[in-house]
DOLO-8488 format. One record per atom (N, C-alpha, C): y, z, x. Coordinates in steps of 0.1 Angstrom, whole numbers, plus 5000, padded with zeros to 4 digits. Each point is the difference from the previous one (the first is absolute). Layout:
BEGIN
YZX
...
end
This chain:
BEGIN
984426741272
499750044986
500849914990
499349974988
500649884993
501250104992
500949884993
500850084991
499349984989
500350144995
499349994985
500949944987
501149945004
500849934989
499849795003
499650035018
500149875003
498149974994
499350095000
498849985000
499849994983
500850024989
499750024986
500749835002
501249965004
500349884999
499149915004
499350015006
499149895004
499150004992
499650104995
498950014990
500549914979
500950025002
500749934991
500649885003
500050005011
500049845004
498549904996
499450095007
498749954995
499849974990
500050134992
499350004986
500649894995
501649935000
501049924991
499249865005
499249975013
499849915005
498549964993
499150065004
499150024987
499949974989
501150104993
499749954987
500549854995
501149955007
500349875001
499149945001
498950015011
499049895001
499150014991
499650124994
499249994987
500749914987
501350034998
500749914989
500349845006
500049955010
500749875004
498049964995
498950085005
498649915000
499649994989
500550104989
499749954986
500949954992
501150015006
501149924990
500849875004
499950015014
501149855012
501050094997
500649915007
501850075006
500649984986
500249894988
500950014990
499450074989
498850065001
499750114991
499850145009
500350015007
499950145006
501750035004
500750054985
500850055004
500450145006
501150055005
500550065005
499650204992
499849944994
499550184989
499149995001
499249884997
498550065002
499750045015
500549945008
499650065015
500250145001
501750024992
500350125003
498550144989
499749954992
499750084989
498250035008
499849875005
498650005010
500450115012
501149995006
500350095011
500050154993
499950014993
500950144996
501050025009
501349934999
501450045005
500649994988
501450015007
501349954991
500349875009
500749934991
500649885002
501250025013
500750114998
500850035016
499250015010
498750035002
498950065011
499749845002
499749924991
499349845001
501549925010
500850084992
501149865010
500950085010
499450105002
500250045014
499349985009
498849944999
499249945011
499849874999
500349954990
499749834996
501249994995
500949885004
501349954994
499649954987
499049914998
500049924988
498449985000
499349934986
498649955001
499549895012
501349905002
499349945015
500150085012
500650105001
499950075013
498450094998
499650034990
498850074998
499149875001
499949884995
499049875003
499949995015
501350015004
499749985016
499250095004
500350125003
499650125002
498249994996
500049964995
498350014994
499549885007
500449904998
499549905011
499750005016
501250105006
500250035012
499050155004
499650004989
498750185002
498949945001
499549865003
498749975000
499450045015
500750025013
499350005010
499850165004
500750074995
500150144997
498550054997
499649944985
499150004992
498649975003
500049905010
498549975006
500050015016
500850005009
500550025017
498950145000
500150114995
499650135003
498849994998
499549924993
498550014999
499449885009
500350015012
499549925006
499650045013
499049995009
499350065008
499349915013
500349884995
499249935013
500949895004
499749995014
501049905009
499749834999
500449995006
500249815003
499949914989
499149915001
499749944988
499550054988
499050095002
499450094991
500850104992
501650005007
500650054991
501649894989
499649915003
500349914995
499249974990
498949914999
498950064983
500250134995
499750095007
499850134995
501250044988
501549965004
501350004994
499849884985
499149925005
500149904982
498850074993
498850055005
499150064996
500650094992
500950125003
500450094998
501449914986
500649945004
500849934990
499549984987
499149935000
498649934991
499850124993
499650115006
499850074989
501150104992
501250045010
501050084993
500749914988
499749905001
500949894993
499150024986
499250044999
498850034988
500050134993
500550095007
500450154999
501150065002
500849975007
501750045003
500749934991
500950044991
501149964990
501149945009
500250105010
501149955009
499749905008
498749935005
499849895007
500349864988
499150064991
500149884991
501450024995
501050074995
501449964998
500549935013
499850105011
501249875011
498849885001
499349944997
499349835004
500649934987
500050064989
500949934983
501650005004
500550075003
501150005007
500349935012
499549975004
500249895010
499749884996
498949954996
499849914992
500949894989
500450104996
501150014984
501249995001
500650045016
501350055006
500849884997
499549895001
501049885002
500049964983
499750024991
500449984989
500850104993
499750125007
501050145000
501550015002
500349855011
501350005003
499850135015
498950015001
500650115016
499649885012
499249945000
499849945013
500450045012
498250095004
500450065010
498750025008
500249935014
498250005007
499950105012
501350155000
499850075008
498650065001
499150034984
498450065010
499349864996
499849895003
499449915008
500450015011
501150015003
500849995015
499150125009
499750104992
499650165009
498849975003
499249964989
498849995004
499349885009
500949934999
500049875014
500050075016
501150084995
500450095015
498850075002
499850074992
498850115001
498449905003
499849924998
499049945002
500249945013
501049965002
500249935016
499950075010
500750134995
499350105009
498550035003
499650024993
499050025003
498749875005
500249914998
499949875005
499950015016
501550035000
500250015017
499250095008
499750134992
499550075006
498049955002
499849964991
498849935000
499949935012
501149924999
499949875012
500150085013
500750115004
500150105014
498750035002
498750044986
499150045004
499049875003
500049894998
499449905004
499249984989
500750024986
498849934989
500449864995
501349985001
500349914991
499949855014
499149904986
499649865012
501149965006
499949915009
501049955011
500849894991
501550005000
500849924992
500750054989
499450134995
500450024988
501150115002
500849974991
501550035000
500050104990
500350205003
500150064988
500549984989
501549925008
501349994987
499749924991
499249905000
499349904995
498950074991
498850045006
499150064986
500450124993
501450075008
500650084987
500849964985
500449875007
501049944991
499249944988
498349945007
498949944991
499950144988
499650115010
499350064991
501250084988
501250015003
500550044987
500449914995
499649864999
499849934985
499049964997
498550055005
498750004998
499650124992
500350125004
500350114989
500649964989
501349974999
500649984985
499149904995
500049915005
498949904994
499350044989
498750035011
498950074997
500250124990
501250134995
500450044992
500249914991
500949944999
500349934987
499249984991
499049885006
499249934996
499550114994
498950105009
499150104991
500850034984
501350065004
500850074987
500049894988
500549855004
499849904989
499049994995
498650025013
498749994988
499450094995
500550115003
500150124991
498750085005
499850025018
499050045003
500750045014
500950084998
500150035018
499350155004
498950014989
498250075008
499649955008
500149835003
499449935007
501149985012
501050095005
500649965013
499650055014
499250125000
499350025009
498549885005
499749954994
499149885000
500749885001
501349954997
500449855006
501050115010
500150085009
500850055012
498949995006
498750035001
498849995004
499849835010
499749964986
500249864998
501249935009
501150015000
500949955005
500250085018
499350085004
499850055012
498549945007
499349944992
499049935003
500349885003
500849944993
500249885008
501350015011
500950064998
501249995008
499350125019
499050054998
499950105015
499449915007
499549904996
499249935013
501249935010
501149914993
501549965005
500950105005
499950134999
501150105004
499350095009
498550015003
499950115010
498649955008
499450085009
499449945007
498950024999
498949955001
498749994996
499350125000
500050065010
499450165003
500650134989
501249974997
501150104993
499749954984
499849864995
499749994989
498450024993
499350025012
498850104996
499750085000
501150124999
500150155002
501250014988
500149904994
501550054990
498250004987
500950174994
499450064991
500949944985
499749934989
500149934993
499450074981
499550145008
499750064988
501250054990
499849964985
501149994994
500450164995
499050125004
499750134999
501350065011
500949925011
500750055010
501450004991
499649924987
501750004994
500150134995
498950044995
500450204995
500350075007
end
């Protein structure tokens, strides 16, 4: 049985985390101060810095909730669930406040003064995993090295983010992930398995 004091904490953990990511996606980190998060949370300011030391510990924190945020909605194995995960990205990044705060936040981080690539780092890991597991099941072509198209694909993501955001169309990131899985599956997996990967951009919802 949960505790019901440990269980309202977390809930206010949340909520403080949240509302951060709604103020850092409309305002960036040097306009989303520290009251407005709080005033977006409904806390007190003692409740905000009992779970968050400072506003970079909440940046981190929001950047580091990205695999949380899309991992659970995910349902298919091997390769297929490798697309499936940018599919699904592509579009939270259009509708989640909190995806789109932690990708501006990462982005922005090094003129922020935080410089910090612990979730590139995760999501490298997290993709290599699953990589490997692809490669156990015999999809991925002969030669190809997981560590290697994981490491491609989180700077082919940010990329491909950026860009959309600069040109002020990232409606269109399920269609260049599309695009960018169209040319990169024929090099990473094997003939039979890349004619069975489903590509419909309807799997990001």
């Amino acid at each position: 049985m949960v505790d019901p004091k440990q269980e309202r904490a977390l809930k206010t953990r949340d909520d403080i985390l949240h509302a951060a990511a709604s103020a850092f996606d409309e305002l960036g980190y040097k306009g989303a101060s520290v009251r407005e998060i709080m005033r977006r949370a409904g806390v007190t300011l003692g409740a905000l810095y009992f779970h968050f030391e400072n506003k970079e510990a909440l940046a981190r924190a929001v950047m580091l909730a990205q695999p949380q945020e899309l991992v659970p909605r995910l349902h298919s194995v091997g390769v297929q669930r490798m697309v499936d995960f940018s599919l699904v990205w592509a579009h939270q990044l259009n509708v989640n406040p909190l995806m789109r705060a932690a990708v501006r936040l990462a982005v922005e981080q090094q003129a922020l003064g935080i410089g910090d690539d612990v979730s590139y780092g995760d999501f490298e890991a997290l993709f290599a995993g699953w990589l490997k597991e692809a490669d156990d099941k015999g999809e991925l072509a002969r030669g190809v090295e997981p560590e290697v198209v994981a490491q491609f694909l989180v700077g082919a993501f940010t990329g491909i983010q950026h860009y959309a955001h600069l040109a002020g169309s990232t409606d269109t990131l399920p269609e260049r992930v599309i695009r960018m899985w169209t040319l990169l599956l024929p090099g990473v997996a094997r003939p039979e398995v890349v004619k069975r990967i489903d590509l419909d951009p309807g799997r990001g919802e």
